[in-house]
C-alpha angles and dihedrals in degrees: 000000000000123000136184118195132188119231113195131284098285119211111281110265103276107244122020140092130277131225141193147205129175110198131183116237107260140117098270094055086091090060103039084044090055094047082048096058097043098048092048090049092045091056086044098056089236089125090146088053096054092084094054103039089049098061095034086050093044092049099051092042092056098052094053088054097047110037100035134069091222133139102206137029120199125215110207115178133174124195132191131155102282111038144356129236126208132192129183123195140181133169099252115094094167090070111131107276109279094231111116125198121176125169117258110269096027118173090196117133098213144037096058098109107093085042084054089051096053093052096058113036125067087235139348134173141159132245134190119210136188105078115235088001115045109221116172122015115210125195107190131183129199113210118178146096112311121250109269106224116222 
């Protein structure tokens, strides 16, 4: 069985420099999501990273479109040398949990995002915010080289 699991929100990488995107929720934010990320590692120079954060990128945007009643998603990354963070928000806490389980062998077409997810980034997780009263859900993803131990 294959099982992706959330860890909590990590600190941010230390250095680097943080950008933002702010995207109605609508059918194209996966697109314009993806072009922004490309064009922020290219700039970068994390072209080994693009693949991965696409799809990563692509994966986590689309879930907030389809499953939430938000009107906006927010696109948060963070790039340093050495790797990239990216966060994506919307205003719907109630959304259905982001943990993803499918059977070995599925054929199923859909609910493979967040596995995909797993597979790819050092690390990910989700996090809900607002106390007594949620009020902003964030799904985040970590892609880089792995700490090397000493």
């Amino acid at each position: 069985m294959c099982t992706a699991t959330a860890t909590p929100l990590p600190p941010p990488p230390l250095g680097g420099e943080t950008y933002r995107l702010t995207l109605p929720n609508t059918a194209s934010a996966a697109r314009i999501a993806r072009d922004f990320i490309t064009s922020l590692l290219n700039v970068s120079r994390h072209p080994g990273l693009i693949d991965d954060a696409r799809l990563c990128v692509t994966e986590v945007v689309t879930n907030a479109h389809r499953h939430t009643c938000t009107h906006l998603i927010y696109v948060h990354v963070t790039v340093n040398r050495k790797r990239v963070t990216v966060a994506v928000a919307d205003d719907d806490p109630t959304a259905p949990a982001v943990l993803g389980v499918l059977p070995a062998g599925s054929e199923a077409e859909q609910g493979r995002g967040l596995v995909l997810v797993d597979s790819l980034a050092l690390a990910w997780g989700a996090n809900i915010f607002g106390g007594r009263s949620p009020s902003r859900k964030i799904v985040w993803f970590t892609l880089g080289r792995p700490e090397s131990t000493p």
